[in-house]
SERO-4910 file (N, C-alpha, C, O; in steps of 0.05 Angstrom, whole numbers):
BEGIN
 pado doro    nc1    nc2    nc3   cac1   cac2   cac3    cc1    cc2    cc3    oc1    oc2    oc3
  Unk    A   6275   3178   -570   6304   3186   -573   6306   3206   -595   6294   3203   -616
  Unk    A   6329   3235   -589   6323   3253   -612   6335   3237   -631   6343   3214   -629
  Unk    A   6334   3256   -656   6351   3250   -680   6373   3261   -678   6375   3281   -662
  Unk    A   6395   3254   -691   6424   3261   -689   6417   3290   -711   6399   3291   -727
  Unk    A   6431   3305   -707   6435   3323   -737   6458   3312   -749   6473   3295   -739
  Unk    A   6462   3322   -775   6477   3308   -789   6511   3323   -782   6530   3313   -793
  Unk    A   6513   3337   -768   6538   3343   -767   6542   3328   -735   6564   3332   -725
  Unk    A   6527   3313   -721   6532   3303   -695   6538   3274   -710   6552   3258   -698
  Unk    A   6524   3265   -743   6535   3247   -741   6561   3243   -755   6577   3224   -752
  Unk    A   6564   3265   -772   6600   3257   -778   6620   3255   -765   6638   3238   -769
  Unk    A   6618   3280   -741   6621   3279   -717   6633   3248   -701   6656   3240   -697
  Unk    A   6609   3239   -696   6603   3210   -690   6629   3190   -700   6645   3179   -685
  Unk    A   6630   3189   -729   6636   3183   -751   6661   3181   -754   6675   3161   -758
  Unk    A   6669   3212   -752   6699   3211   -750   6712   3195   -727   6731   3180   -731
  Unk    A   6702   3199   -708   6710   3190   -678   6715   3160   -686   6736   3148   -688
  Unk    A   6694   3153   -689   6694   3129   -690   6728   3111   -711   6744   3094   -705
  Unk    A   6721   3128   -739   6745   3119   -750   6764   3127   -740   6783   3114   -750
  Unk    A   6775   3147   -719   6794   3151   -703   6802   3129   -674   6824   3124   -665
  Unk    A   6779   3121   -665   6783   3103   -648   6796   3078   -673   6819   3069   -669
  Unk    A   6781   3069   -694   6794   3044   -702   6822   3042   -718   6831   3022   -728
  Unk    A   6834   3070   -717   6859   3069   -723   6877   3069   -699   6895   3053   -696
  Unk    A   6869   3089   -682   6883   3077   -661   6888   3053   -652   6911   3047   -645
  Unk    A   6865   3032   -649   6865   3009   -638   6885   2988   -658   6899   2969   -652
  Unk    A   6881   3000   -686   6902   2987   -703   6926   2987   -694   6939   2969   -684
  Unk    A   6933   3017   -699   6964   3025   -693   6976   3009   -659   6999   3004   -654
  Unk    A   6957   3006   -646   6962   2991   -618   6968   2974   -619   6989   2968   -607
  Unk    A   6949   2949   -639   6948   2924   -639   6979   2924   -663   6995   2906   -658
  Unk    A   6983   2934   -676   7004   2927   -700   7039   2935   -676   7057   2918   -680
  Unk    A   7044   2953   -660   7058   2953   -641   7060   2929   -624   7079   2914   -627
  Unk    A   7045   2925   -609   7037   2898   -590   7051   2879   -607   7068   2867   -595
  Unk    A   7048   2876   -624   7055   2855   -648   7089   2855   -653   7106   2837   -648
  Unk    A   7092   2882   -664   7113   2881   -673   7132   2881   -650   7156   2876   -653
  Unk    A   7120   2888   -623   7152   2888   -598   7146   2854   -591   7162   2844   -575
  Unk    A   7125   2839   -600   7126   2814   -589   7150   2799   -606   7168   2786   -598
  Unk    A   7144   2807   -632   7161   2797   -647   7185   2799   -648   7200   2781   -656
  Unk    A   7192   2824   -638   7227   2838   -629   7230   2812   -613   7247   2795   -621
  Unk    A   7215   2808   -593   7230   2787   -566   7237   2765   -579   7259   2753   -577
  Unk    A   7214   2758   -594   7213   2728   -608   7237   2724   -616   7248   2708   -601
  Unk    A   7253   2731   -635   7268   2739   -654   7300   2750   -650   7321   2747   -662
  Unk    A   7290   2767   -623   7316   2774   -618   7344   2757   -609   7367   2764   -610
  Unk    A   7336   2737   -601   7367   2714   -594   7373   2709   -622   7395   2698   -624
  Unk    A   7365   2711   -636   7375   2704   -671   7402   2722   -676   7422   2715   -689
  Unk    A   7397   2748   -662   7418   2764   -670   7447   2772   -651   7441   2767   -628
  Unk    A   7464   2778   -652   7487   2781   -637   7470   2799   -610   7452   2815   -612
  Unk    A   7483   2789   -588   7481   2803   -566   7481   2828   -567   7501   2840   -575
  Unk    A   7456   2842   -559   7462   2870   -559   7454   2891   -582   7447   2914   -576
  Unk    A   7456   2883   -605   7452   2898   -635   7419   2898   -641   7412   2915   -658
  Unk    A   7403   2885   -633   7374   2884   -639   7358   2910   -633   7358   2919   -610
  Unk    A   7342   2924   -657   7320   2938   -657   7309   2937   -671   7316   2926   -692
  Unk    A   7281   2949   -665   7253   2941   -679   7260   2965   -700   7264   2988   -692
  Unk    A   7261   2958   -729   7255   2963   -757   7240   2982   -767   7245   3005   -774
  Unk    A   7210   2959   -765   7184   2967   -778   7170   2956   -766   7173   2933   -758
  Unk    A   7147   2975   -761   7120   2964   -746   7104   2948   -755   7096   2928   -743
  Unk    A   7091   2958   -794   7082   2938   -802   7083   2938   -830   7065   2950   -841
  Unk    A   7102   2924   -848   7096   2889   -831   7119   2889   -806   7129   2911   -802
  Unk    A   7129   2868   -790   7148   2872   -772   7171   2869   -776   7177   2845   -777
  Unk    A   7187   2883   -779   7213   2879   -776   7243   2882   -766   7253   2902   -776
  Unk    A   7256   2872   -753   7282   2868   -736   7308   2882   -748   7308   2880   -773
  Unk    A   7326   2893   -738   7352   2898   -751   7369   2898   -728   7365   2911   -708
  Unk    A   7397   2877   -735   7415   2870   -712   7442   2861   -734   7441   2862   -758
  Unk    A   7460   2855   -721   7491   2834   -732   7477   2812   -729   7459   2808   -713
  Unk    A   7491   2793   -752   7490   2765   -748   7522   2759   -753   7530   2756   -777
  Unk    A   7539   2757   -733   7557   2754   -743   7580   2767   -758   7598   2760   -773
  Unk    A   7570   2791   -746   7582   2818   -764   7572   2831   -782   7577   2855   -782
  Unk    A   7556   2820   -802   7537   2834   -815   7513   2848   -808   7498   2844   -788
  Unk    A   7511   2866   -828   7485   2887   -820   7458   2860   -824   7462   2841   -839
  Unk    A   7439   2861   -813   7416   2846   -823   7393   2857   -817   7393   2870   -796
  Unk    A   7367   2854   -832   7335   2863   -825   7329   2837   -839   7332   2826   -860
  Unk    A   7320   2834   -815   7297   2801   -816   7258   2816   -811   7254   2834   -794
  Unk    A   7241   2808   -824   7225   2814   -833   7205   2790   -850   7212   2773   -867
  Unk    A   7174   2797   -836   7162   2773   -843   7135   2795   -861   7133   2820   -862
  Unk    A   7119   2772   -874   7100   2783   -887   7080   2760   -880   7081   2736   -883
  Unk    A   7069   2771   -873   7031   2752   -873   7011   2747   -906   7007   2765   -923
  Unk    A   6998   2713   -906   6991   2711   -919   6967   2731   -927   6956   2746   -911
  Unk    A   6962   2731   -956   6935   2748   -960   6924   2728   -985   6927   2704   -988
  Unk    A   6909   2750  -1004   6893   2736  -1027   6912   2746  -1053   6902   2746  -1076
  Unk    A   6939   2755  -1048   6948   2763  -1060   6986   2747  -1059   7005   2749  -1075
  Unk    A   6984   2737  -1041   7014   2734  -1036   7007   2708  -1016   6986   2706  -1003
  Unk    A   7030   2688  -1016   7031   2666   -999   7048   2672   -969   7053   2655   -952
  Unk    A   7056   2702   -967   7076   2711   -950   7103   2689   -947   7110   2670   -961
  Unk    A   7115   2700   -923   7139   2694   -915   7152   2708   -899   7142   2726   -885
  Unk    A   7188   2697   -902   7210   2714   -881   7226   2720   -905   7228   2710   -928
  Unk    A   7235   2740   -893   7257   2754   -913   7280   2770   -894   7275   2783   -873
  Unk    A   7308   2765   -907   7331   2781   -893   7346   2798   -913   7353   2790   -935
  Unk    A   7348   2814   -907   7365   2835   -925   7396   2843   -915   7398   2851   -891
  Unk    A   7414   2843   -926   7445   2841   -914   7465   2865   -925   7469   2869   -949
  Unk    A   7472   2874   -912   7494   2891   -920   7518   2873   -924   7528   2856   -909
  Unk    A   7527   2882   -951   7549   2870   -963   7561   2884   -982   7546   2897   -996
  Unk    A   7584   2886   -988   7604   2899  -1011   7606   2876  -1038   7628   2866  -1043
  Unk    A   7586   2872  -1050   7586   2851  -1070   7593   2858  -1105   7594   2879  -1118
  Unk    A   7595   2843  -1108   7613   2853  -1146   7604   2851  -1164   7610   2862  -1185
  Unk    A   7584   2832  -1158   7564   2827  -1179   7534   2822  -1181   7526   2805  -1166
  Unk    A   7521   2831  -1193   7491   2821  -1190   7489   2793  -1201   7500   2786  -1222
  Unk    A   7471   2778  -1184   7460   2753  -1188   7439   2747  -1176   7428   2763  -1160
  Unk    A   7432   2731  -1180   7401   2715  -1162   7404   2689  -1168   7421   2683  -1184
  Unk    A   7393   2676  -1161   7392   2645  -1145   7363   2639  -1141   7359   2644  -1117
  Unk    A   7338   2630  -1153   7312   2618  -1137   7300   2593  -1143   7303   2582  -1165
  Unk    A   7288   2584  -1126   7282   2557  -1129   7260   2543  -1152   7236   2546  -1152
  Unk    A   7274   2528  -1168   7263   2518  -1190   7233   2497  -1190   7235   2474  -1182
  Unk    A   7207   2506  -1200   7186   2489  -1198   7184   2490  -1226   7196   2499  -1245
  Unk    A   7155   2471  -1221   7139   2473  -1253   7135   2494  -1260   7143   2498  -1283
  Unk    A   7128   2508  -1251   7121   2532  -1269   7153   2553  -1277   7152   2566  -1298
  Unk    A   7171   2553  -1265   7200   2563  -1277   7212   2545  -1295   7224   2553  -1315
  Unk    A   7210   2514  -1287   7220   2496  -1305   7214   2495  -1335   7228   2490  -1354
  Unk    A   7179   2504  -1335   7166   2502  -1361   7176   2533  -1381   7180   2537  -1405
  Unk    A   7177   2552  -1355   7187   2581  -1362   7211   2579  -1381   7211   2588  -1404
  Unk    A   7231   2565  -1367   7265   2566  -1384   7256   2545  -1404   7264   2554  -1426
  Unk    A   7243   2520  -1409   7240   2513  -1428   7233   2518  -1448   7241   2505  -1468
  Unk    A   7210   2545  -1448   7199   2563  -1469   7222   2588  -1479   7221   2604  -1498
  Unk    A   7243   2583  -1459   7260   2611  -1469   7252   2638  -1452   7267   2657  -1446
  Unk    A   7213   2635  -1444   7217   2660  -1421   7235   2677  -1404   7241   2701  -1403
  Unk    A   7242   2653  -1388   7263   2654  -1367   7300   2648  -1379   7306   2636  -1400
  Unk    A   7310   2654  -1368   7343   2647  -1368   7354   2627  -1343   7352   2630  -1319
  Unk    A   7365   2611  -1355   7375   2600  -1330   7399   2591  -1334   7400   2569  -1345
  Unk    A   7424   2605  -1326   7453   2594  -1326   7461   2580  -1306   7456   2583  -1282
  Unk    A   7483   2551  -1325   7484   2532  -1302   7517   2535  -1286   7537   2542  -1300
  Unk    A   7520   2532  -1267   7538   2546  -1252   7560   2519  -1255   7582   2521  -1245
  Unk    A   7554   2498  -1268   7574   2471  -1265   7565   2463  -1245   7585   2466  -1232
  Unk    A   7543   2451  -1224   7538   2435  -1204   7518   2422  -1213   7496   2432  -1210
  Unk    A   7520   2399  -1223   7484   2383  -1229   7470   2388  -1198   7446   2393  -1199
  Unk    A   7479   2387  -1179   7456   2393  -1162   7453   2416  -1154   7434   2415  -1138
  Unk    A   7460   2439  -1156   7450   2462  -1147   7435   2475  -1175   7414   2488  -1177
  Unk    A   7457   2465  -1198   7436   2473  -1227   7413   2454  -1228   7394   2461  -1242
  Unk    A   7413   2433  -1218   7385   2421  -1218   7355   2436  -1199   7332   2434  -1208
  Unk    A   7362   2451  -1174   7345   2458  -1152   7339   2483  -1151   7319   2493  -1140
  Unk    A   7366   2502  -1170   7359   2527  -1170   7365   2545  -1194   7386   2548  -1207
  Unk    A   7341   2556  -1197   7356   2570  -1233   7371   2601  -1224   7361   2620  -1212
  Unk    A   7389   2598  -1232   7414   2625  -1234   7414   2645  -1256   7414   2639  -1280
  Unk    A   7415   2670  -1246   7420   2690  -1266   7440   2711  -1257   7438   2721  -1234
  Unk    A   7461   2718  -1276   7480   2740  -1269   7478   2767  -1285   7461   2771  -1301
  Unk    A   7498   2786  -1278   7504   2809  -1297   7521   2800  -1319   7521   2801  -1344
  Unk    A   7538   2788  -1295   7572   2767  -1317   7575   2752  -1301   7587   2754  -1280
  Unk    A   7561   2728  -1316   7558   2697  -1318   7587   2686  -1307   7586   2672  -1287
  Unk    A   7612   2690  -1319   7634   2681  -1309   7643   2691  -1280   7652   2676  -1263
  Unk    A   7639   2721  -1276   7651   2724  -1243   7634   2696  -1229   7643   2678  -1215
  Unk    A   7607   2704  -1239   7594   2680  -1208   7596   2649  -1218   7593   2630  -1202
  Unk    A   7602   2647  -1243   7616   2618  -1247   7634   2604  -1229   7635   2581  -1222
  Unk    A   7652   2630  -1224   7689   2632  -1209   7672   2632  -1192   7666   2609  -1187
  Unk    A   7660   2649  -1177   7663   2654  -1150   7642   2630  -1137   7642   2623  -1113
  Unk    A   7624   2616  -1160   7605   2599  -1137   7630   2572  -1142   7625   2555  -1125
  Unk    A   7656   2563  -1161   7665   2546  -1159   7693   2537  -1128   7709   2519  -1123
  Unk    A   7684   2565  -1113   7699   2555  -1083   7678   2531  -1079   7656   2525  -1088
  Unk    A   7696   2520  -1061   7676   2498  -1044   7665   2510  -1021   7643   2506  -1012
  Unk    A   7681   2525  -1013   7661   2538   -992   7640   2548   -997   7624   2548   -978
  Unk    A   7630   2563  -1028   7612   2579  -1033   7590   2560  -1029   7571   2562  -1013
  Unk    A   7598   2539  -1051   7575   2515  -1062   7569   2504  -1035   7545   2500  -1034
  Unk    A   7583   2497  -1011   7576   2484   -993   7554   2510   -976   7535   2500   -963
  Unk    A   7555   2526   -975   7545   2550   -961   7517   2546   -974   7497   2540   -961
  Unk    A   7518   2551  -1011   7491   2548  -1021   7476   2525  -1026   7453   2524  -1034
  Unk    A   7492   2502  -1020   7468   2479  -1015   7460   2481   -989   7438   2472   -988
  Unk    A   7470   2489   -965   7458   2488   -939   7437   2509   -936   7422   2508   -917
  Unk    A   7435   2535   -959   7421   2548   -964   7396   2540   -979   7374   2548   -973
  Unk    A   7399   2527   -995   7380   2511  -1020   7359   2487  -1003   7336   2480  -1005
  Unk    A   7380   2481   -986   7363   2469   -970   7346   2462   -937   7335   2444   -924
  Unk    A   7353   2495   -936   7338   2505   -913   7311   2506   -924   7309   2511   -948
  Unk    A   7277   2501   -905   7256   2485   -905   7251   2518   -912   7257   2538   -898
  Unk    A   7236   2518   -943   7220   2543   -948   7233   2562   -959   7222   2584   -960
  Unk    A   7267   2559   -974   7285   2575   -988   7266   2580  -1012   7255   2562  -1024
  Unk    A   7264   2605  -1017   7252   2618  -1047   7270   2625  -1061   7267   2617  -1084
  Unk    A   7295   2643  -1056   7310   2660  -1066   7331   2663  -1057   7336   2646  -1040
  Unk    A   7353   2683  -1064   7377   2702  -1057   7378   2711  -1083   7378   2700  -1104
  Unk    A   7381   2746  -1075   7386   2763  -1105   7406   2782  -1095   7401   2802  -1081
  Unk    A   7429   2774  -1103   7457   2805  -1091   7460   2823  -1110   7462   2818  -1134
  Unk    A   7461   2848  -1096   7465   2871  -1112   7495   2879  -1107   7511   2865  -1095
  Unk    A   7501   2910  -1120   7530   2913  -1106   7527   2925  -1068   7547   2928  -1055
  Unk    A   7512   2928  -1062   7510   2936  -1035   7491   2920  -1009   7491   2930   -987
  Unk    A   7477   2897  -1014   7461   2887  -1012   7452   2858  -1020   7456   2852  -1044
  Unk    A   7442   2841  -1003   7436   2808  -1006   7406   2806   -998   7399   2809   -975
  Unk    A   7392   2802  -1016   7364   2798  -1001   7348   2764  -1007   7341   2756  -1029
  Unk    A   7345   2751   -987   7337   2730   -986   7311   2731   -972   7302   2747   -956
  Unk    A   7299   2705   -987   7256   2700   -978   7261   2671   -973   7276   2655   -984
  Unk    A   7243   2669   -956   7227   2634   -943   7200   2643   -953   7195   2667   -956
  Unk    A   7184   2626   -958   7157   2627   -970   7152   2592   -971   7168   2573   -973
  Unk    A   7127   2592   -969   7102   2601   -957   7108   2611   -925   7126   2603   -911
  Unk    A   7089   2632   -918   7097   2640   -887   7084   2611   -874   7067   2595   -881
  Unk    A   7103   2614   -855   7110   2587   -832   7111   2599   -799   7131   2592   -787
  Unk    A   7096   2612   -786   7098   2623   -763   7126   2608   -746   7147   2618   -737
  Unk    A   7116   2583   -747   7126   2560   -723   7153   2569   -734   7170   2577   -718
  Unk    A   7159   2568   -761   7202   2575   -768   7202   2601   -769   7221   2612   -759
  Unk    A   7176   2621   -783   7188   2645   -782   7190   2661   -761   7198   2684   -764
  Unk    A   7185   2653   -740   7187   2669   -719   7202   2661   -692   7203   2672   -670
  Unk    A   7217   2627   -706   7239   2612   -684   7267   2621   -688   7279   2627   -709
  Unk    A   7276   2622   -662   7294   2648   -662   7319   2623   -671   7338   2631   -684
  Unk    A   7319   2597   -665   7337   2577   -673   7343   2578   -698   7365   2574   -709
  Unk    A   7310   2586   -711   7304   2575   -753   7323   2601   -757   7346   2599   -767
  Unk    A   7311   2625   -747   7327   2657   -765   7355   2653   -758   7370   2658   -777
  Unk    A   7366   2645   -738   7397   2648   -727   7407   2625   -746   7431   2626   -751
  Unk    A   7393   2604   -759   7407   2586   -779   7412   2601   -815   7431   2603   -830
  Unk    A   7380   2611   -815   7378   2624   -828   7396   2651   -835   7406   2655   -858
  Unk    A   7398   2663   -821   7423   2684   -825   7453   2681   -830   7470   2695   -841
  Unk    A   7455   2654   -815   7483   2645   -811   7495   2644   -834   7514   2655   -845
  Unk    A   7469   2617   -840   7476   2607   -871   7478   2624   -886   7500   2624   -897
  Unk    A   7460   2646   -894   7478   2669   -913   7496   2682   -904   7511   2691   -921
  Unk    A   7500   2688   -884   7523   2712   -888   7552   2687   -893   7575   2694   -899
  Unk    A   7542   2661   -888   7568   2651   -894   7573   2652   -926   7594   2660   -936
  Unk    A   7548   2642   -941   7555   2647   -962   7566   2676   -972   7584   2676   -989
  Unk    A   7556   2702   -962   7569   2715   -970   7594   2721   -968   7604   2736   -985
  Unk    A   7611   2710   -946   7631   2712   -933   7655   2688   -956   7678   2691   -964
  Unk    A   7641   2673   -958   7646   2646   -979   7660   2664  -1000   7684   2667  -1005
  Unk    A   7630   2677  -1013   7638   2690  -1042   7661   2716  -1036   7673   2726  -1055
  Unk    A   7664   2720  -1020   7685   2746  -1017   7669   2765  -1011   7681   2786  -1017
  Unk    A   7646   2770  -1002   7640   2798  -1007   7632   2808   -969   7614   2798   -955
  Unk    A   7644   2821   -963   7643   2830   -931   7623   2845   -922   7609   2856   -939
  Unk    A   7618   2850   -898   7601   2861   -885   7604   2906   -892   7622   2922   -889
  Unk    A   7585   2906   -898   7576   2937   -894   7560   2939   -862   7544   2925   -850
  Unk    A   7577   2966   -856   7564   2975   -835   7541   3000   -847   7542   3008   -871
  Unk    A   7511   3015   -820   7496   3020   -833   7469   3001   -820   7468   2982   -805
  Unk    A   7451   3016   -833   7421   3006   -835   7422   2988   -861   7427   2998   -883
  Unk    A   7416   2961   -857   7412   2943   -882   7382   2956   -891   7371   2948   -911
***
């Protein structure tokens, strides 16, 4: 058999890394329109399209709000998850995430901040941070709000909610295929926030979330 010359094998070479991007870019498509289907009864009739290819992600109404639902796969770097991002007209920055040992030990050293909103149980499950501590005092003391964010707090795999003035972005973690990609789990999942946002006063933006 001859020998290749060396320009038949870069040649070769390139091809080759050209075939295995393609087959990427194929297989990451395949993926992401499976996922559209998966996913899509989560969102209002009709409003669903595919996002991002990869990682994958959805953008539809839930209810009148803008939403991009969006998952991430585990690696050696990250435990992945789902995540929703919301269009909203909000007033104040805050965040909301769920309290372990290692945040618990955090605010006890003073690292971390954690303001308590007046609920022993939601200040027990989740540590809070604002811009101004009193608007989201007021605004988490509706009952509607508090009732919105314990049904939030205790959806299976809640990490977060962090609102900006234009914007709500919430995470489930560890990734969970079987919930992140049940169109029952996301359609609860969405609900429950946009109620809370709806709770706190802050309404739907139209737009790409």
């Amino acid at each position: 058999m001859p020998e290749l010359e060396p320009t038949q094998i870069i040649v070769l070479a390139v091809l080759g890394a050209i075939a295995a991007i393609a087959l990427f870019v194929a297989l990451a498509r395949a993926q992401a329109r499976r996922f559209v289907e998966r996913v899509a009864p989560a969102f209002d009739f009709g409003t669903v399209r595919r996002a991002a290819t990869v990682p994958p992600a959805v953008e539809g109404l839930r209810d009148g709000y803008s939403c991009r639902y969006a998952v991430e796969h585990r690696s050696q770097y990250s435990s992945g998850g789902a995540s929703v991002r919301i269009r909203a007209s909000c007033t104040v920055t805050w965040s909301a995430a769920r309290l372990d040992a290692g945040s618990r030990l955090l605010v006890s050293l003073g690292v971390l901040k954690d303001l308590a909103i007046g609920d022993d149980e939601l200040d027990q499950q989740l540590r809070f941070s604002a811009s101004d501590p009193s608007v989201l005092t007021t605004t988490l003391s509706q009952p509607l709000a508090r009732q919105a964010l314990r049904s939030l707090a205790a959806s299976e795999g809640f990490a977060s909610i962090t609102v900006r003035p234009q914007r709500a972005e919430l995470k489930w973690s560890p990734r969970q295929e079987d919930l992140d990609e049940d169109p029952t789990m996301v359609r609860q999942r969405m609900s429950t926030a946009v109620a809370l946002l709806a709770a706190c006063g802050y309404p739907p933006l139209m737009g790409s979330s």
